[in-house]
C-alpha positions as CSV (number, residue, x, y, z in Angstrom):
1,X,12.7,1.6,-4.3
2,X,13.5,5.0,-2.8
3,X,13.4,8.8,-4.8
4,X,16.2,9.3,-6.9
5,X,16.7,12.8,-4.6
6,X,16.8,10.1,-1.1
7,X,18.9,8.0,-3.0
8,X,21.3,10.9,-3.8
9,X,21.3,12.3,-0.1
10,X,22.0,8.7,1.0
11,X,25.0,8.2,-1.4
12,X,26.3,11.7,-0.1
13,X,26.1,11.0,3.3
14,X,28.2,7.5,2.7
15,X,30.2,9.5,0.8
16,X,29.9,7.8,-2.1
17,X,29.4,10.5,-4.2
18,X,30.5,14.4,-4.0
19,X,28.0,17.6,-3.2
20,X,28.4,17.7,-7.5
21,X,26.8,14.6,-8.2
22,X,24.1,14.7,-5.3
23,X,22.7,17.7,-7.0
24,X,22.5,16.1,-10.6
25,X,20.8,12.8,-9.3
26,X,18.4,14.9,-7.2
27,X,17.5,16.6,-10.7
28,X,16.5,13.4,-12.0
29,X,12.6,12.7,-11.8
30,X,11.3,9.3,-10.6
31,X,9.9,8.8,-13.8
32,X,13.3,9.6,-15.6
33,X,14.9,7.2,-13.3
34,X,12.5,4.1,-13.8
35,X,12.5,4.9,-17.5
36,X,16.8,4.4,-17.6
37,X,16.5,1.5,-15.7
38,X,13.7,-0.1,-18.0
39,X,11.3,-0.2,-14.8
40,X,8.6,2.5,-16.4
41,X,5.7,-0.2,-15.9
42,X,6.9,-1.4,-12.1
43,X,6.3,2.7,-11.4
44,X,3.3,3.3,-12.8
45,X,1.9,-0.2,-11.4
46,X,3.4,0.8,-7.5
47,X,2.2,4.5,-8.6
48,X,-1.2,3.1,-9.3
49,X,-1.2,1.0,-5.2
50,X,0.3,3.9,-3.2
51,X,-2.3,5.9,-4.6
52,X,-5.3,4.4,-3.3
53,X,-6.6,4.4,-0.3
54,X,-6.3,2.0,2.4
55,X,-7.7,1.8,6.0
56,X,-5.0,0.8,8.6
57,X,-4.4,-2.8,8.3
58,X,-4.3,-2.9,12.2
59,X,-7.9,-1.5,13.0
60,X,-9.2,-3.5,10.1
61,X,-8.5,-6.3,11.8
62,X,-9.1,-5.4,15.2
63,X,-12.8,-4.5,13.7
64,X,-13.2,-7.4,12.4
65,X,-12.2,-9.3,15.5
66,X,-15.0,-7.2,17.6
67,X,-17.4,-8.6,14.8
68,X,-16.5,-12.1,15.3
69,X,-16.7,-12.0,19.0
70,X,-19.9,-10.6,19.1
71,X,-18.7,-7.4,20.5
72,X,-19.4,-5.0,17.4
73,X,-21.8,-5.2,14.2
74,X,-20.7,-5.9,11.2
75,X,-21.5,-2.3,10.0
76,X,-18.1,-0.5,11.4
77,X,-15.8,-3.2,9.5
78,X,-18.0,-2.6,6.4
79,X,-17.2,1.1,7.0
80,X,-13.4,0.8,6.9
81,X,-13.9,-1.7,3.9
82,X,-16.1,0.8,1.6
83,X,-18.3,-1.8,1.5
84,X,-22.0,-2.6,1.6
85,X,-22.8,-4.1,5.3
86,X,-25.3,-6.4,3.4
87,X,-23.0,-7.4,0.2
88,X,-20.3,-7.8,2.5
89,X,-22.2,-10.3,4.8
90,X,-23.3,-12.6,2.1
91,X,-19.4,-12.9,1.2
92,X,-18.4,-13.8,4.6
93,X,-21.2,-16.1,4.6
94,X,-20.4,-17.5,1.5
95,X,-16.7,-18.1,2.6
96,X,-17.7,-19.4,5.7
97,X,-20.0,-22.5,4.2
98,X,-17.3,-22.7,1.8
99,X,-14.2,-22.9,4.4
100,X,-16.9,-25.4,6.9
101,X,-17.6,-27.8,3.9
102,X,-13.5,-28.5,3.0
């Protein structure tokens, strides 16, 4: 789960491997890597997450919380979420029937 160039500092500095053999692995490409070990499609797929954006899990939250208690409109939390404010309440509507009816 780490570059094959952190993984080769980190073996160095265990002294696992020589200054020789750091240098080679740090050559190596992520891609290269994955492809040896048969994980091509596990790359592209965590490629593919840590490539798109994401508010801060933390404010999310907190944004939502200030919705819930009455202290912020529901427009801010659609903000961080990309989404319509409108869309976005008929889905938390939706869930909350949903959630009060079980």
């Amino acid at each position: 789960m780490v570059t094959p160039s952190a993984l080769a500092y980190r073996l160095l500095n265990l002294r696992l491997i020589d200054a020789g053999a750091c240098e080679r692995y740090k050559a190596i490409t992520s891609a290269n890597a994955a492809a040896l070990a048969g994980r091509g499609e596990e790359l592209a797929r965590r490629t593919v997450i840590t490539s798109s954006s994401r508010p801060p899990g933390l404010l999310v939250r907190d944004t939502y919380a200030a919705y819930e208690a009455g202290e912020a409109t529901l427009r801010p939390y659609a903000g961080l979420l990309g989404r319509d404010v409108d869309a976005l309440r008929r889905d938390l509507e939706t869930g909350s029937e949903a959630s009060s009816s079980s």
